[in-house]
C-alpha atoms as an extended CHARMM CRD file, in Angstrom:
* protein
*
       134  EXT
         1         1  UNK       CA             77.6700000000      143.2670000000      178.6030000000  PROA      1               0.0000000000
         2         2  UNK       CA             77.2550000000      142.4240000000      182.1520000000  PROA      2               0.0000000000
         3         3  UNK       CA             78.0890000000      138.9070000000      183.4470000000  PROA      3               0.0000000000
         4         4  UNK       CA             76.8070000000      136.9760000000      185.9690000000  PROA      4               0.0000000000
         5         5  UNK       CA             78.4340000000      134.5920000000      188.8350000000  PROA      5               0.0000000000
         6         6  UNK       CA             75.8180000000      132.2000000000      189.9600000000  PROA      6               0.0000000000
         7         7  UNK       CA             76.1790000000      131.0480000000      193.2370000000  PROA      7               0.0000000000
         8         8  UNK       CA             75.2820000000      127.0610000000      194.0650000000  PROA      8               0.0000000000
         9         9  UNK       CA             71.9070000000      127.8390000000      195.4110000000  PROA      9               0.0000000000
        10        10  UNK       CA             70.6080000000      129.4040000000      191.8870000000  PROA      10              0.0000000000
        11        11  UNK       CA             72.7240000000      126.4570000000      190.3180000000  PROA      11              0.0000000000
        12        12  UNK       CA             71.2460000000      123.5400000000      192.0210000000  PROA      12              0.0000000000
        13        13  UNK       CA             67.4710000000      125.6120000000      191.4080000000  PROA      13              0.0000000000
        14        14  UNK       CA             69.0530000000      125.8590000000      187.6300000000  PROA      14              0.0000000000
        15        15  UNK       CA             69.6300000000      121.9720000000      187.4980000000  PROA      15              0.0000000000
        16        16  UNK       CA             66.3670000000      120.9500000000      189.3830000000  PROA      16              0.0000000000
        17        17  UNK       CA             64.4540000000      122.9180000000      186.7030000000  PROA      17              0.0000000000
        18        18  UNK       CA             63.0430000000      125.1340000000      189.3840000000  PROA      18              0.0000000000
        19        19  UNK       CA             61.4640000000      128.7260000000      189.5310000000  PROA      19              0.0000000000
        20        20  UNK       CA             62.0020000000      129.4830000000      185.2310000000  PROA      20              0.0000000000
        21        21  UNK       CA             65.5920000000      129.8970000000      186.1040000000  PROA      21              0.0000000000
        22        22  UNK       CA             66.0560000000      128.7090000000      182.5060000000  PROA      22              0.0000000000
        23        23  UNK       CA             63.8920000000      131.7120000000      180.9360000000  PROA      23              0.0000000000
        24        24  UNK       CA             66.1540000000      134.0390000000      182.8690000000  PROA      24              0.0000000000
        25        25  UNK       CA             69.5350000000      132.3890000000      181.9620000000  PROA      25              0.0000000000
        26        26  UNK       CA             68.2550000000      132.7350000000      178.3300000000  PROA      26              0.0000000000
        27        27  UNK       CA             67.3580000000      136.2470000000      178.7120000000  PROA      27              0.0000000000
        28        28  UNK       CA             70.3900000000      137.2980000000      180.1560000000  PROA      28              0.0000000000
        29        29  UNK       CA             72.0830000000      135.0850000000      177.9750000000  PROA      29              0.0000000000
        30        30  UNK       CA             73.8140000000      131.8930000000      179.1430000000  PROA      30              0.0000000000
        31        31  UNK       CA             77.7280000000      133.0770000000      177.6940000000  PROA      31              0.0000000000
        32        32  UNK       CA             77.5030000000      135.6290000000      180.2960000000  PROA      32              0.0000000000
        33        33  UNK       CA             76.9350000000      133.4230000000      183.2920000000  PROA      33              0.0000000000
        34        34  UNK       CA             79.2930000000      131.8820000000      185.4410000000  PROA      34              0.0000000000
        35        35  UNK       CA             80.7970000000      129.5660000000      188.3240000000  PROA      35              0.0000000000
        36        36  UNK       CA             83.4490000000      129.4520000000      190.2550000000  PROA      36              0.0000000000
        37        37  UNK       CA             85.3920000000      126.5370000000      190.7860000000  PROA      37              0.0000000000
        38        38  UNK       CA             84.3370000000      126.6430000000      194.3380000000  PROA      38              0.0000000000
        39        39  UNK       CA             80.3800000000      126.0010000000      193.5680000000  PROA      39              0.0000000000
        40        40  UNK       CA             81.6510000000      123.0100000000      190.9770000000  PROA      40              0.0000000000
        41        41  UNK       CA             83.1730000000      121.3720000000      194.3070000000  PROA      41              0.0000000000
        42        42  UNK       CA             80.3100000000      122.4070000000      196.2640000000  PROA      42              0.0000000000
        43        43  UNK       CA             77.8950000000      121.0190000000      193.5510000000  PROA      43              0.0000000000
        44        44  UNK       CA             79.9650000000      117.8660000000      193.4290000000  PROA      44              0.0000000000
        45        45  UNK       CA             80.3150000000      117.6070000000      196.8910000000  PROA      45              0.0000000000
        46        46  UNK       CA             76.0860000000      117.6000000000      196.8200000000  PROA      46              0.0000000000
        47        47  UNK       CA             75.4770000000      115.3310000000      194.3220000000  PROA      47              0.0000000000
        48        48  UNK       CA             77.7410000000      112.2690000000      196.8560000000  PROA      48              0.0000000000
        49        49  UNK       CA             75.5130000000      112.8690000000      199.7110000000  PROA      49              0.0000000000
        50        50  UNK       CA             72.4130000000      112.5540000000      197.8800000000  PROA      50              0.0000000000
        51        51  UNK       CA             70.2810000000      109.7220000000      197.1690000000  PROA      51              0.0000000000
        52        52  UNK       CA             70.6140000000      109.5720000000      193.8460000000  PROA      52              0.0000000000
        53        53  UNK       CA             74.6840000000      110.0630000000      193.7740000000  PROA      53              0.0000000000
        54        54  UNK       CA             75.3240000000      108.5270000000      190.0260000000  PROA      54              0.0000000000
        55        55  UNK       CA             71.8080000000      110.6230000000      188.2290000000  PROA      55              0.0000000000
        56        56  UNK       CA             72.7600000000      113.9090000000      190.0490000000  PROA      56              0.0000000000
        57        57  UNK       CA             76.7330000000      113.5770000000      189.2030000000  PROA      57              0.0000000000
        58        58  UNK       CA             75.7150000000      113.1880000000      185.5360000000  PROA      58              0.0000000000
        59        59  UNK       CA             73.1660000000      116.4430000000      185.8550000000  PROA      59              0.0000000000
        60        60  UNK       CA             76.2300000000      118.0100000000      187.3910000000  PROA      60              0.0000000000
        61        61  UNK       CA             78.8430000000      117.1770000000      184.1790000000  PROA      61              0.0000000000
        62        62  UNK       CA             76.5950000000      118.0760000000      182.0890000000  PROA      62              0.0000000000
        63        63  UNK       CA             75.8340000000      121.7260000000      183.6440000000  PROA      63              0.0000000000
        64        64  UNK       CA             79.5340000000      122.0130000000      183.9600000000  PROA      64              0.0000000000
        65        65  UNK       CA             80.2390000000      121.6260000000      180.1230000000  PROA      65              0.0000000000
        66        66  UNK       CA             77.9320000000      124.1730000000      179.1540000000  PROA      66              0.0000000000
        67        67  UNK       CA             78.5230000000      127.1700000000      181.6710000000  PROA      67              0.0000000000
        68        68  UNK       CA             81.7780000000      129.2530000000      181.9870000000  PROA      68              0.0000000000
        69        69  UNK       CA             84.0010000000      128.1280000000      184.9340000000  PROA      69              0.0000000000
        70        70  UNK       CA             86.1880000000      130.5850000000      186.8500000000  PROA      70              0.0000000000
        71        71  UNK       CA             89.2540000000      129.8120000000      188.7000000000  PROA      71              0.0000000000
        72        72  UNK       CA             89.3320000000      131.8360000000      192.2060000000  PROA      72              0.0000000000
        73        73  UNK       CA             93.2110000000      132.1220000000      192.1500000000  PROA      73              0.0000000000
        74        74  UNK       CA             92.9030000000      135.6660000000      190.9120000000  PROA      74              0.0000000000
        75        75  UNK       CA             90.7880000000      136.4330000000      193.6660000000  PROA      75              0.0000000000
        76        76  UNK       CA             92.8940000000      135.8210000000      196.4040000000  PROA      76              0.0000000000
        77        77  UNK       CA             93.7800000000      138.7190000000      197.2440000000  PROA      77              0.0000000000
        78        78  UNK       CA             90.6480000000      140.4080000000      197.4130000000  PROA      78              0.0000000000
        79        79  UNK       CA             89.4900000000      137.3940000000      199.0450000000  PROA      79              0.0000000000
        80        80  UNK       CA             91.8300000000      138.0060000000      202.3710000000  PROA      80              0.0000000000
        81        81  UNK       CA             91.6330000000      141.5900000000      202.6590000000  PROA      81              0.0000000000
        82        82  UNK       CA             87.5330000000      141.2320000000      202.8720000000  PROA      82              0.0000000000
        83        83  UNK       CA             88.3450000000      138.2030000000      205.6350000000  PROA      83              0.0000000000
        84        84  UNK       CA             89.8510000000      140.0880000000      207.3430000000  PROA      84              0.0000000000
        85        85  UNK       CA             87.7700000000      143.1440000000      207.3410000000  PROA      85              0.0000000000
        86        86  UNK       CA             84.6800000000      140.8440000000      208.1610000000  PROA      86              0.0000000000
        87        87  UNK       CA             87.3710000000      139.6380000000      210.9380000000  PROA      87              0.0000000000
        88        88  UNK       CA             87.7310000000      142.2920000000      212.6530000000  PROA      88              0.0000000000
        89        89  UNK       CA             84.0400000000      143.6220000000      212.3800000000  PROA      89              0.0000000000
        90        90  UNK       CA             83.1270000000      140.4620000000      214.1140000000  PROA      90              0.0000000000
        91        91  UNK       CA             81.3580000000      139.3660000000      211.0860000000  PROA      91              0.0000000000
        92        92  UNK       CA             82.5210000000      136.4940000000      208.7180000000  PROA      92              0.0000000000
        93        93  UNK       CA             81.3740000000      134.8370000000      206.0840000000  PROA      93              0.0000000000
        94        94  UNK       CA             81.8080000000      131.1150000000      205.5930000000  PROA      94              0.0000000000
        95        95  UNK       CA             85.0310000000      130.6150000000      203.3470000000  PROA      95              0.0000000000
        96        96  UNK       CA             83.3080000000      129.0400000000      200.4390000000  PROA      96              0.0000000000
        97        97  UNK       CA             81.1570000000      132.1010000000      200.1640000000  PROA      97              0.0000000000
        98        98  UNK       CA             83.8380000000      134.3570000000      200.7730000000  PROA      98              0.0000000000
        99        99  UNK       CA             85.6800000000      133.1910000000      197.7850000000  PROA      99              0.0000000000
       100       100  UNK       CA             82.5590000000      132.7900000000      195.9260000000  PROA      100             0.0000000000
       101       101  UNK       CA             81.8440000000      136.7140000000      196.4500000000  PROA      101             0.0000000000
       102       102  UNK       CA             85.6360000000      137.5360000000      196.1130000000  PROA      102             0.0000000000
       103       103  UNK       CA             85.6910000000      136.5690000000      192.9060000000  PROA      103             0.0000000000
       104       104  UNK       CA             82.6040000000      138.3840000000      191.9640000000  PROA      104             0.0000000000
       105       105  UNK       CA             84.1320000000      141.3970000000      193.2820000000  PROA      105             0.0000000000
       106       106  UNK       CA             87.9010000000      140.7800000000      191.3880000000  PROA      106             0.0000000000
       107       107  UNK       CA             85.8100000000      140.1330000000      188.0100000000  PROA      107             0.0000000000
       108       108  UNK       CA             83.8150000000      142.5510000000      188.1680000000  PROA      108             0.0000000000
       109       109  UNK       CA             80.1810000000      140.4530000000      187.9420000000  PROA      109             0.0000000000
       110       110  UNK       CA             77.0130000000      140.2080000000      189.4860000000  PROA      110             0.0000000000
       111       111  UNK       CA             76.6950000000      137.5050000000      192.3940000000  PROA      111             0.0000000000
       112       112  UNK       CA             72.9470000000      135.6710000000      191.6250000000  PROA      112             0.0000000000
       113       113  UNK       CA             72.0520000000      133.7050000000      194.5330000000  PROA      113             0.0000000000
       114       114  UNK       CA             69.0750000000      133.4090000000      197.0170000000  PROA      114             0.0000000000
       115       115  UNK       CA             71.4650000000      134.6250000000      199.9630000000  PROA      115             0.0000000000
       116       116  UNK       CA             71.1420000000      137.9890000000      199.2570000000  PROA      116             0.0000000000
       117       117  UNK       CA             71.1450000000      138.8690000000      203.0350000000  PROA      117             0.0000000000
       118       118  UNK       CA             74.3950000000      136.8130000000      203.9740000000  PROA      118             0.0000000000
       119       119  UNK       CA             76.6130000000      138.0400000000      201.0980000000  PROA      119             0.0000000000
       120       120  UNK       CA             75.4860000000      141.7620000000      202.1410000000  PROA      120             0.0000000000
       121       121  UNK       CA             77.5470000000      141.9780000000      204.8320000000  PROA      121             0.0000000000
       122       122  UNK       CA             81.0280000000      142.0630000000      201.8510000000  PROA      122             0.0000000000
       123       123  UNK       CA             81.8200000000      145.6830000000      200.8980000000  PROA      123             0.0000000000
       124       124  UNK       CA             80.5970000000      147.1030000000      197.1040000000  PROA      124             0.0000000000
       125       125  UNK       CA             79.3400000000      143.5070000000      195.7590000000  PROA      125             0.0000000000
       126       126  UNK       CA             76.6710000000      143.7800000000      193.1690000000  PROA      126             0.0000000000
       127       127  UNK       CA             73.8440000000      141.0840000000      193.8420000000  PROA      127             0.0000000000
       128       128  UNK       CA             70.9190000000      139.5190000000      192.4330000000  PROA      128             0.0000000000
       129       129  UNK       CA             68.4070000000      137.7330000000      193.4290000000  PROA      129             0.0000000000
       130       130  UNK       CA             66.5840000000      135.4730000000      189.9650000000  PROA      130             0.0000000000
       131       131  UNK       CA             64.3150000000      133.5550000000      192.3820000000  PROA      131             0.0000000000
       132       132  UNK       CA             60.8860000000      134.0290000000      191.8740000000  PROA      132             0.0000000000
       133       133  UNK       CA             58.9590000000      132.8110000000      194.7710000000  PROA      133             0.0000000000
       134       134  UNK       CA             55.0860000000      132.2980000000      193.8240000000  PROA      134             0.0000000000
């Protein structure tokens, strides 16, 4: 079965309840999707510059007991070599992302996220885009 890494765009959509994302996550089903460790901190790092730090840190907990976490230590490698690739084209990717799609790319998954055009530029990733815009 295929699985998914969500990245924090389609997780913070997830949380806020926005665009079905739960009809999809069901239909896919949820055991196959993932994070990586870097959208937790990113998620994290959201939820203590928002307005409502203590609600959204709670949303956050509870999203991260339910959904498969990866660690991107495995993806380190592939991680550097596409850095530097993207380096030398003149084209890089924010690090966060980088590792994001690196891991993707070690594990084998999907990357879901609403950035389809920025995580294009890294060689042979598989995306997805589960926003539906009305």
């Amino acid at each position: 079965m295929q699985k998914y890494l969500l990245d924090t765009n389609t997780c913070i959509f997830y949380i806020r309840g926005k665009y079905r994302l739960n009809e999809k996550f069901k239909a896919v089903g949820f055991e196959y999707c993932y994070i990586s460790e870097i959208t937790l901190a990113e998620l994290k790092y959201g939820a203590e510059c928002s307005d409502r730090v203590a609600e959204n840190k709670q949303l956050i907990d509870e999203f991260a007991k339910e959904i498969n976490i990866l660690p991107v230590f495995d993806s380190f490698d592939v991680y550097a070599k596409e850095k530097a690739r993207l380096r030398r084209n003149g084209n890089l990717v924010d690090d966060f992302d980088l590792l994001i799609a690196s891991s993707a790319l070690f594990h084998r998954m999907v990357l879901v996220t609403d950035n389809v055009k920025h995580f294009a530029r890294i060689n042979s990733i598989q995306i997805e885009n589960w926003i539906e815009r009305e």
